[in-house]
C-alpha positions in Angstrom: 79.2 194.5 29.7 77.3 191.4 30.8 78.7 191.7 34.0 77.3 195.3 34.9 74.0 194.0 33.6 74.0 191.0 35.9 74.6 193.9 38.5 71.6 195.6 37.2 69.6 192.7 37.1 70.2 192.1 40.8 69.6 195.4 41.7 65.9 195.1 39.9 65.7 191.7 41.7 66.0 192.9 45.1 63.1 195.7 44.3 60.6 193.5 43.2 61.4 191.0 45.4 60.6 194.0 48.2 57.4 193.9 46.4 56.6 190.5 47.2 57.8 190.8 50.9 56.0 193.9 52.0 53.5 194.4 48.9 52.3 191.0 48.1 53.7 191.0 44.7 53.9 187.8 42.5 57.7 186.5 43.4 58.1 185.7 39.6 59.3 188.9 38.1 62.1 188.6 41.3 63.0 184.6 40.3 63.0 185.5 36.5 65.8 188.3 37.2 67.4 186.2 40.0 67.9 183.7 36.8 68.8 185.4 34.4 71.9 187.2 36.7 72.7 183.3 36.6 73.1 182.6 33.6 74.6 186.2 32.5 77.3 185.4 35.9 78.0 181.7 34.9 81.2 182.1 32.8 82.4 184.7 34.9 83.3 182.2 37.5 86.7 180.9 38.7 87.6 177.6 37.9 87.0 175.8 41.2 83.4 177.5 41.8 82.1 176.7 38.2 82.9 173.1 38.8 81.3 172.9 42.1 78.3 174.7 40.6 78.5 172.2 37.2 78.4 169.1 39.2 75.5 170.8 41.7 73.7 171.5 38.0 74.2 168.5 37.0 72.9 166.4 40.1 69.9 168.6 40.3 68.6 167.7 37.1 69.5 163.9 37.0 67.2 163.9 39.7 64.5 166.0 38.6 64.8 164.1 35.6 64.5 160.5 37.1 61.6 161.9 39.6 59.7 163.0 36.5 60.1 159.6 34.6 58.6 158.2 37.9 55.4 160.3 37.9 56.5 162.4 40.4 54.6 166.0 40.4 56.8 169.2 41.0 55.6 172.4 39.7 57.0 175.3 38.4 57.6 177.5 41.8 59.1 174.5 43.5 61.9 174.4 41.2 62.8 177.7 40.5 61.2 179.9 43.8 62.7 178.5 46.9 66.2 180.4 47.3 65.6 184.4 45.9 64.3 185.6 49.2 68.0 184.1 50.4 69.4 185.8 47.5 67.6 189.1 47.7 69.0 189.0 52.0 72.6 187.9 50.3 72.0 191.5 47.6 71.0 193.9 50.7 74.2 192.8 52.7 76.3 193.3 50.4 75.2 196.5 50.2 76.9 197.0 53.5 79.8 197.6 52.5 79.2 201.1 51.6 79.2 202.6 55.2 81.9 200.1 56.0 85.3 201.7 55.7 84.2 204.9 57.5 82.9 203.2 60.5 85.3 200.1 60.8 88.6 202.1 60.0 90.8 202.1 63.1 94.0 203.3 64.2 96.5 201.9 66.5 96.6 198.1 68.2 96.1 196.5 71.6 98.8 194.3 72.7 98.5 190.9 75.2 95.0 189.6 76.9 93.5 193.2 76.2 94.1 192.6 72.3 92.9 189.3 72.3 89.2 190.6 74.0 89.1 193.1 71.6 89.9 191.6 68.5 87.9 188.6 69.4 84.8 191.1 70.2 85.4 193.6 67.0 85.7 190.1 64.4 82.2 188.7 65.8 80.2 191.6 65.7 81.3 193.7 63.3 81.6 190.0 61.1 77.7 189.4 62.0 76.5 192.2 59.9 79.3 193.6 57.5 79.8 189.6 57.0 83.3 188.6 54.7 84.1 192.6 54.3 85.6 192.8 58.2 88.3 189.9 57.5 90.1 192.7 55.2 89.0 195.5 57.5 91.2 193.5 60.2 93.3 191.7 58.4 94.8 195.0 56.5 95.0 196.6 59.4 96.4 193.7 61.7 99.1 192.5 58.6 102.7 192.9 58.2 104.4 192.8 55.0 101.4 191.4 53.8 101.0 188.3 56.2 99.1 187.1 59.5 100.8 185.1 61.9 98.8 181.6 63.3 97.1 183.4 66.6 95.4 186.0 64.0 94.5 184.2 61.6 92.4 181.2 64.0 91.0 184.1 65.5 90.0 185.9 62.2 88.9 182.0 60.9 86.7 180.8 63.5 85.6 183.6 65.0 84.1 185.6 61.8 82.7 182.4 61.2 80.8 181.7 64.4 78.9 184.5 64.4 76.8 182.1 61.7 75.5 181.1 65.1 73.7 183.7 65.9 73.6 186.8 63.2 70.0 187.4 61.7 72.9 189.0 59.1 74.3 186.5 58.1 73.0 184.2 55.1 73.4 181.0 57.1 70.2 182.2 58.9 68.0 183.1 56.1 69.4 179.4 55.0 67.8 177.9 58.1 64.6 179.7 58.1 64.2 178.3 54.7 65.0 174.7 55.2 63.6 174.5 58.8 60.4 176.7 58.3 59.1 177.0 61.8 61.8 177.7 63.3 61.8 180.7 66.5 64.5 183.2 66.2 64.0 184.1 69.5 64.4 180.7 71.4 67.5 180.2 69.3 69.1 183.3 69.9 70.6 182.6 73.3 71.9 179.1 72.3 73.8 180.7 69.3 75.4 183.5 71.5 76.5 181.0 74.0 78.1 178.8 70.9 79.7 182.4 69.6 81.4 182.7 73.5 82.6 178.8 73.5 84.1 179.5 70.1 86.1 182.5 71.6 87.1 181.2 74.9 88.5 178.3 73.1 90.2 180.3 70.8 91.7 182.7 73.4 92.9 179.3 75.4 94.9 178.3 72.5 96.3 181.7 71.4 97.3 181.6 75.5 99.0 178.5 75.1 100.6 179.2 72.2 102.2 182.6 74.3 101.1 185.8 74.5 104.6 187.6 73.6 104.9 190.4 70.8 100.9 189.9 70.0 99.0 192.4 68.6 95.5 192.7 68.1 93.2 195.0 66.5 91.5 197.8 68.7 87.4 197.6 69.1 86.1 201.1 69.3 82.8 202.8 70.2 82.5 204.1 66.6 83.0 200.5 65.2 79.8 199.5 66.9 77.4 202.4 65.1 76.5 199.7 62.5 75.9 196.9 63.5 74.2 198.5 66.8 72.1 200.7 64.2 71.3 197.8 62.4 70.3 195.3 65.2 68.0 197.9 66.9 65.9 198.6 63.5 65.6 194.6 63.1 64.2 194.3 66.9 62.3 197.2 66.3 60.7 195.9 63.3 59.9 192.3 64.3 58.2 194.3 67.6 56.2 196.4 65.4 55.5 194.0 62.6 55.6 190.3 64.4 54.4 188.8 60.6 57.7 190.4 58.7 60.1 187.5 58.5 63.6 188.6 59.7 64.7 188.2 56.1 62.2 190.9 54.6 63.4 193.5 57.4 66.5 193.2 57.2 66.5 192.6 53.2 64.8 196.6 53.4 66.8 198.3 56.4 69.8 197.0 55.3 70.7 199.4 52.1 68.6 202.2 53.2 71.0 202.3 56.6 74.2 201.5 54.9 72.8 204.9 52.4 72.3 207.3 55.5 75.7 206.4 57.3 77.9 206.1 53.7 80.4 209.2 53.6 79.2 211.7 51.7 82.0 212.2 49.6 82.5 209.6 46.3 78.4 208.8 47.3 78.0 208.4 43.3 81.1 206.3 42.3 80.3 203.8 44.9 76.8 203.4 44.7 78.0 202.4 40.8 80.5 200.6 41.9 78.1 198.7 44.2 75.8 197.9 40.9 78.7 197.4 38.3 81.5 195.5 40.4 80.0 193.8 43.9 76.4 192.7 42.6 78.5 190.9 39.8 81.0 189.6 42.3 78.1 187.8 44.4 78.0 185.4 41.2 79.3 182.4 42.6 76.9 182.6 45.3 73.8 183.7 43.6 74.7 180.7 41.2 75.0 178.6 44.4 72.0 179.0 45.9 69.6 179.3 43.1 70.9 175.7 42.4 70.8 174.3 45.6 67.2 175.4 45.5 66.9 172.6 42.6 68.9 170.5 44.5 66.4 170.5 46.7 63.4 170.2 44.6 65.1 166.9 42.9 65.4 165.2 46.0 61.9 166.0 47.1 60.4 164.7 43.9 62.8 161.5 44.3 61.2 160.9 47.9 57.7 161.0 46.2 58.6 157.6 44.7 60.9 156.2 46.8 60.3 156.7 50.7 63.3 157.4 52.6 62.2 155.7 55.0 64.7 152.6 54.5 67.1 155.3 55.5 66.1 156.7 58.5 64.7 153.1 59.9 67.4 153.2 62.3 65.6 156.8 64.1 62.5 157.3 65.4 62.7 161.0 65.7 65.6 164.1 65.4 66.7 164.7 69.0 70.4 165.0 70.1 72.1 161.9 68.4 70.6 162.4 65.1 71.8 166.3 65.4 74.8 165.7 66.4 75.2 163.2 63.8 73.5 165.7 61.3 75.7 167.9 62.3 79.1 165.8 61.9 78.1 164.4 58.3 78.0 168.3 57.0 81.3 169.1 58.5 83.1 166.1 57.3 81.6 166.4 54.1 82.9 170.4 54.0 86.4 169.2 54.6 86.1 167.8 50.8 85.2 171.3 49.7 81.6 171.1 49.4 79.6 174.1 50.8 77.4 173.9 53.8 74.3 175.1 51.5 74.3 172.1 49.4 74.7 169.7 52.4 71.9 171.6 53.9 69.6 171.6 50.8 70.4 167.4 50.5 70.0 167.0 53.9 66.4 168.5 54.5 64.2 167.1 52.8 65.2 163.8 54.4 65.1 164.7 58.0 62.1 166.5 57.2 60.3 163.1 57.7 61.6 163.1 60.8 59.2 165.7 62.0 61.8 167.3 64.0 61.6 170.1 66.0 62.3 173.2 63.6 64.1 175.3 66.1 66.4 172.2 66.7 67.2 171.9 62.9 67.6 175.4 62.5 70.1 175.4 65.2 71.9 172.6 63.5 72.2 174.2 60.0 73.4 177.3 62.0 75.8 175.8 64.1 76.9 173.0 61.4 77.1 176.4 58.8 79.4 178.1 61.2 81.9 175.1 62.7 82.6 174.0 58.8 83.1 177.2 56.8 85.6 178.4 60.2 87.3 174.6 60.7 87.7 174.0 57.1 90.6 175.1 54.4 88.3 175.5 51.5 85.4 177.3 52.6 85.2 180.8 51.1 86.3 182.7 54.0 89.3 180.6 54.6 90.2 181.0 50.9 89.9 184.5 51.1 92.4 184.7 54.2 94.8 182.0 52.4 94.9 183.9 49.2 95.1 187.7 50.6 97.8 187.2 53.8 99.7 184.2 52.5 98.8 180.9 54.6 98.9 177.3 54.0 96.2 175.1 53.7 98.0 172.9 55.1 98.6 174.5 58.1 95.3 176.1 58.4 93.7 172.2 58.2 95.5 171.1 61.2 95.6 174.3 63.0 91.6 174.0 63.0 91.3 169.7 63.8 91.4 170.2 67.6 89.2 172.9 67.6 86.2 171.5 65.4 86.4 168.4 67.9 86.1 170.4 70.8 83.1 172.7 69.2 81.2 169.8 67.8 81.1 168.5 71.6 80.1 172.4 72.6 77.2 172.1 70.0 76.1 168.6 70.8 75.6 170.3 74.7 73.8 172.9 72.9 71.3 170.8 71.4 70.8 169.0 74.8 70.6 172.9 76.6 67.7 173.4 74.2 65.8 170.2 74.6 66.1 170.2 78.3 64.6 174.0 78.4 62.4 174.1 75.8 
């Protein structure tokens, strides 16, 4: 019962946070049901994400506590506002789903160079908007007797992943729009895509040399594409007609209502239940994760009120290519000990902040450093999901993925250098 209304209470989040997007609506009513999902959700989470969460909790506070004591002044919003437009975007992709197994349902496989293309084409961009949902729509349908061999599953890994790079869908970006406000979608764009297509050359390079004999890959077809295609023209349409609208508030609207007009019509009731009842609920650990990062956040901000970091960051000047590179190495080693990129992120910000970097340059780090560690590492949600569902090691995921996050952390250290040299 106090799961469905959690999933009720999300669903009334995501309409009044609407309100304050297009309507100008106080954003309270939308954090005060973002919350109390929270604390409905919080029992209800396995054993490894409640501790994460506990210890996040925990941090938070002891901050906010020690920055109060201090004289610090934080106010109400800053604590408890900064994340529900992230978790309102998180709510409306989910919602995706619902048009997803009549569009990404495919019969048959390709077989040698001709699978690889296609499978590393249909996991990118159908990943980038129906997100965690097309590892199971490939996976199933890739699988025998309930298992992926190594070439599927580093190309299901890093290459659903990677599209973190670039996807407006994807919660990494409405992650870097928060904590590198600023930042221009449209100059990072081009660097993300060219990440994306490092990420798969180097992927089919390695599925080459590991030999190309009996694989079989999953067929991308012109049907597939409706979605995402759909979606991406009503999200260029919209920041064309309405330059103000943050990508987050488009695409927080257009989402649902598309996923509703391309849903088979048949069971349209029992899912759109199911949708409030089951997958709102199962977006707890997430919703949990976020909203605390927020206070994450806010603690370390009121904790550089009374102590500069300064001392910290006396050894840089500014945030060009070392210090993103190194920015960007710190939140992947730091992922390999199971930490999530969000929490990295939230730490991370408010000190670089000081910096005065350039925010398209820190977006493009969160994005890229979101991407390379939840695709390189064993215990990021996605990899989880494939180690639990088709049977693989940790173990052998972990080293399967070392040479790869060396090589992409060079590709994104050129990146940053691409964009500073153009831009």
């Amino acid at each position: 019962m106090s799961r469905a209304l959690a999933g009720v209470l999300i669903l009334c989040m995501w309409l009044a946070d609407l309100g304050h997007l297009y309507l100008g609506w106080s954003q309270w009513p939308a954090a005060a049901l973002a919350w109390g999902a929270t604390v409905l959700l919080g029992p209800f989470l396995d054993p490894a994400a409640r501790r994460q969460c506990l210890i996040l909790y925990l941090c938070a506070l002891l901050m906010l506590a020690v920055a109060l004591l201090q004289g610090a002044r934080l106010s109400w919003s800053s604590l408890l506002l900064p994340n529900i437009d992230m978790v309102t975007l998180f709510a409306a992709v989910s919602c995706l789903n619902l048009a997803t197994q009549a569009l990404a349902r495919s019969s048959g496989t390709v077989t040698g160079w001709r699978g690889v293309v296609s499978t590393l084409a249909a996991v990118n961009l159908l990943g980038a908007v129906i997100n965690m949902s097309v590892l199971f729509v490939v996976g199933d349908h890739l699988a025998r007797d309930g298992r992926l061999e190594r070439r599927q599953v580093i190309m299901l890994s890093r290459i659903y992943c990677c599209a973190a790079f670039w996807s407006p869908f994807f919660i990494a970006m409405a992650v870097a729009m928060t904590y590198a406000p600023g930042m221009v979608f449209s100059a990072l764009l081009p660097l993300g895509l060219l990440g994306a297509l490092a990420a798969m050359v180097l992927t089919a390079l390695e599925v080459g040399r590991l030999g190309m004999s009996g694989f079989e890959g999953y067929p991308l077809r012109l049907r597939t594409l409706l979605l995402p295609g759909t979606l991406a023209l009503t999200v260029l349409l919209g920041h064309l007609l309405w330059p103000d609208l943050s990508i987050v508030g488009i695409i927080a609207l257009t989402a649902p209502v598309i996923s509703l007009l391309l849903m088979p019509a048949t069971g349209r009731r029992a899912a759109l239940r199911r949708q409030v009842t089951e997958r709102f609920p199962a977006m707890g650990s997430q919703i949990v994760l976020f909203l605390g990062a927020g206070l994450l956040a806010a603690g370390i901000n009121g904790l550089t009120q009374i102590w500069s970091p300064a001392p910290l960051l006396s050894c840089f000047s500014h945030y060009g290519v070392l210090e993103a590179a190194l920015t960007l190495a710190l939140i992947l080693l730091i992922a390999y000990f199971g930490v999530h990129p969000i929490i990295t992120i939230s730490s991370l910000a408010p000190l670089l902040w000081h910096l005065q970097p350039d925010p398209t340059l820190l977006g493009l780090t969160f994005l890229l450093a979101w991407g390379l560690a939840t695709g390189a590492t064993p215990l990021s949600g996605a990899n989880l999901a494939l180690l639990a569902c088709y049977r693989v090691r940790a173990r052998d995921l972990l080293f399967w993925n070392l040479g790869y996050a060396g090589r992409m952390w060079l590709v994104c250290v050129g990146l940053f250098a691409l964009y500073l040299w153009w831009y």
